[in-house]
C-alpha positions as CSV (number, residue, x, y, z in Angstrom):
1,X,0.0,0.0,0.0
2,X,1.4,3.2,-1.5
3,X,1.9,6.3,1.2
4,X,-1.2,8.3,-1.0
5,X,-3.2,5.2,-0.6
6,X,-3.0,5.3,3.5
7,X,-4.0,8.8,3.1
8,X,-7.2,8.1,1.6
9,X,-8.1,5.6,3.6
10,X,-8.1,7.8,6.4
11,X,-10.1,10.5,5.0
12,X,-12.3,7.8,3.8
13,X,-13.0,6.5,7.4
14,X,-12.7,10.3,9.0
15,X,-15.1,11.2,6.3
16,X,-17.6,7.7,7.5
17,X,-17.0,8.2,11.2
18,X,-17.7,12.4,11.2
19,X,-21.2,11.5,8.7
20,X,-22.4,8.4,10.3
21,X,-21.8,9.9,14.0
22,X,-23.9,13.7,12.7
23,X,-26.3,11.0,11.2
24,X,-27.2,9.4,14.1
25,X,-27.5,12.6,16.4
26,X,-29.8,14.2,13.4
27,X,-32.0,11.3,13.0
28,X,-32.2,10.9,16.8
29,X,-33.0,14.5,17.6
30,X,-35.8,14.2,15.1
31,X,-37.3,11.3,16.8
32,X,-37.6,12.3,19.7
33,X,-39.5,15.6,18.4
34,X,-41.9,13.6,16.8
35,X,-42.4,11.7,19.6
36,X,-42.0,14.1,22.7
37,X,-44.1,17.7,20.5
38,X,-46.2,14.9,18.4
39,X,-49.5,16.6,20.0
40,X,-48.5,20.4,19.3
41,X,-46.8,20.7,22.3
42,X,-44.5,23.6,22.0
43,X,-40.9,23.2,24.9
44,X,-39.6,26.7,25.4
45,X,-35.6,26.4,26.0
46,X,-34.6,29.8,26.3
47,X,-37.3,32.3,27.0
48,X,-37.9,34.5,23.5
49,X,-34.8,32.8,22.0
50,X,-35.2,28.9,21.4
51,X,-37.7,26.2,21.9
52,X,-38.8,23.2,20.5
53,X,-42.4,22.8,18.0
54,X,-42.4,19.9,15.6
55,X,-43.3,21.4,12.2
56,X,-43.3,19.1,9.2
57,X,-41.7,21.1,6.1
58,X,-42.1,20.3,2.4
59,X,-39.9,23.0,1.4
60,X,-36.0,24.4,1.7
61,X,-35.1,27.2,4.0
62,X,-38.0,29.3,5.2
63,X,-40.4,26.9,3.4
64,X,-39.1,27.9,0.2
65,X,-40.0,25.7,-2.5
66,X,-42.5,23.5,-0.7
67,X,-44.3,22.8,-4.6
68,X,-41.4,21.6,-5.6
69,X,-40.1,19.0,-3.1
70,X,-39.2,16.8,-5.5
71,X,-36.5,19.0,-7.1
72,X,-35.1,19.8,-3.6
73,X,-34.8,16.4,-3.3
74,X,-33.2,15.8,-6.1
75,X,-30.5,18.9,-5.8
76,X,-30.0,17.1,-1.9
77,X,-29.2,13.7,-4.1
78,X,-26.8,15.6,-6.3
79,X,-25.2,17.8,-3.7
80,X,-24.6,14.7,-1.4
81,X,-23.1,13.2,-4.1
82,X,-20.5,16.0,-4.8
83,X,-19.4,16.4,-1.3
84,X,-19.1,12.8,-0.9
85,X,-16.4,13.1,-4.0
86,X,-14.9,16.7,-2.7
87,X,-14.5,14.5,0.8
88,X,-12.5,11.7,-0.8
89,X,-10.5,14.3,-3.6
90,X,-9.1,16.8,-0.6
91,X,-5.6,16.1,0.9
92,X,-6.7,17.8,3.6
93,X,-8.5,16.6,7.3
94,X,-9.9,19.3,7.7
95,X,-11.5,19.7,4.4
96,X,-12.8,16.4,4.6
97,X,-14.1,16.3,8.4
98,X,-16.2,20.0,7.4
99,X,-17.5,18.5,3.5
100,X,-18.7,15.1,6.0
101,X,-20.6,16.9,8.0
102,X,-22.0,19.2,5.2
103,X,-22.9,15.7,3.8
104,X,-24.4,14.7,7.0
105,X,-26.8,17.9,6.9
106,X,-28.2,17.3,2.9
107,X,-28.4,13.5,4.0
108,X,-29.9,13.9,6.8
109,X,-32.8,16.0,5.2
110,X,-32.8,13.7,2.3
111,X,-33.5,10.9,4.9
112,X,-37.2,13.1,6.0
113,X,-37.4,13.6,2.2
114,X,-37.5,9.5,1.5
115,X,-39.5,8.5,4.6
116,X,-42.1,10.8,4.5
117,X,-42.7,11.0,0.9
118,X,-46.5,10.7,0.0
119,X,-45.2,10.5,-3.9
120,X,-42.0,10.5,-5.8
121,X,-39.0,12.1,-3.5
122,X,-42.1,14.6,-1.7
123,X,-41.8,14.2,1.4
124,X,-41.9,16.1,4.6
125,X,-38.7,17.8,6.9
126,X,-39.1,17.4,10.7
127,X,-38.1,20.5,11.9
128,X,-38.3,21.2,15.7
129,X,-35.5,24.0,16.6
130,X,-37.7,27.4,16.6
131,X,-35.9,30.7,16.7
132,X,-38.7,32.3,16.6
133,X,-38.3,33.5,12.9
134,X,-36.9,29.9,11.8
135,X,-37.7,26.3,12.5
136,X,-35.3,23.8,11.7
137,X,-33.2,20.7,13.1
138,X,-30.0,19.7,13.7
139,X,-29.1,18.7,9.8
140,X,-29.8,22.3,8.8
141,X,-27.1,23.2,11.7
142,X,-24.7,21.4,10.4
143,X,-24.7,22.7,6.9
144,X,-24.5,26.3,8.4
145,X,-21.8,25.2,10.6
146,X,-20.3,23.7,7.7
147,X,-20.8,26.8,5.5
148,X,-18.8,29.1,8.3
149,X,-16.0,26.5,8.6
150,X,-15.6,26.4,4.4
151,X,-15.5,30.2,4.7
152,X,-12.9,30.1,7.1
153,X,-10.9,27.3,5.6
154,X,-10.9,29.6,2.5
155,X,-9.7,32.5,4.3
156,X,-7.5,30.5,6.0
157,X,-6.3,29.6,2.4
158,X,-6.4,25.7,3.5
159,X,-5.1,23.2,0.7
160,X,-7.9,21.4,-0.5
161,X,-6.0,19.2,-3.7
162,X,-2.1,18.5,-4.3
163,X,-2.4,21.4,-6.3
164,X,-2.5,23.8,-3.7
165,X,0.3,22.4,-2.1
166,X,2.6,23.1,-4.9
167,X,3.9,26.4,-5.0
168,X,2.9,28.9,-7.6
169,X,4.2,29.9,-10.8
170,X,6.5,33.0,-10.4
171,X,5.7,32.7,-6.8
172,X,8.8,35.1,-4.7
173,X,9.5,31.2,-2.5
174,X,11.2,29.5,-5.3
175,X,13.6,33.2,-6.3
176,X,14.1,33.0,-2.4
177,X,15.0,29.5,-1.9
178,X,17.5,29.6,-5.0
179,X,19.3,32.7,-3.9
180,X,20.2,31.4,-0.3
């Protein structure tokens, strides 16, 4: 087994463990709201701020697109898809332990999507975390907290491919290097 080969098998089980473990807690989370706020029972956390009230959405974000469910579902196939490649394509940990859990959030929703479908991919969202302008679950925080960390590993100019580890064309290193 090549050095590049052990590498990828440990983004490959960082990217498994960090997705199946966000899984879990998502699918869990939502279980308990239907079961605990089933009878429109509404569980204030912090006064004005947080509680919990099961709603069932067919849309996106704010309900967005609820007559199109299907397509949502279909973007969440294709987007879990391409962060399941990114995951496996970056050389970097990091990269691949913020694309899982990304991928945990689309999955995660695509899970509600499949379960509750009354037709072809139409299903519902259980969403249970009201902010009082917002309801959503603990999938839809991971792909914000996943958006934020992609932001900062781009500031943070993070090497995502080889590519990026390779210094530039014309880059001032290699005159440097050469006239030391």
């Amino acid at each position: 087994m090549t050095n590049q080969q052990g590498r990828l098998r440990i983004r490959a089980a960082v990217f498994a463990c960090v997705a199946a473990a966000a899984l879990i807690v998502d699918q869990l989370t939502k279980a308990w709201a239907m079961a605990a706020l089933s009878d429109g029972q509404t569980i204030e956390v912090i006064p004005k701020l947080l509680s919990f009230t099961l709603v069932r959405n067919p849309g996106a974000s704010l309900g967005m697109g609820s007559g199109a469910t299907w397509v949502i579902s279909l973007l969440a196939i294709a987007a879990c898809c391409a962060l399941l490649y990114c995951g496996l394509l970056t050389v970097s940990l990091k990269w691949t332990a913020v694309l899982s859990l990304a991928f945990a959030g689309a999955f995660g929703n695509l899970i509600d999507r499949v379960m509750y479908a009354d037709g072809f991919l139409n299903g519902k969202v259980v969403d249970f975390l009201n902010y009082g302008w917002s309801v959503g679950n603990v999938a839809d925080v991971y792909l914000v907290v996943a958006g934020v960390a992609i932001v900062i590993l781009i500031l943070l100019n993070e090497p995502f491919s080889t590519k990026d580890l390779q210094p530039q064309q014309g880059d001032d290193t290699d005159a440097k290097v050469g006239a030391e």
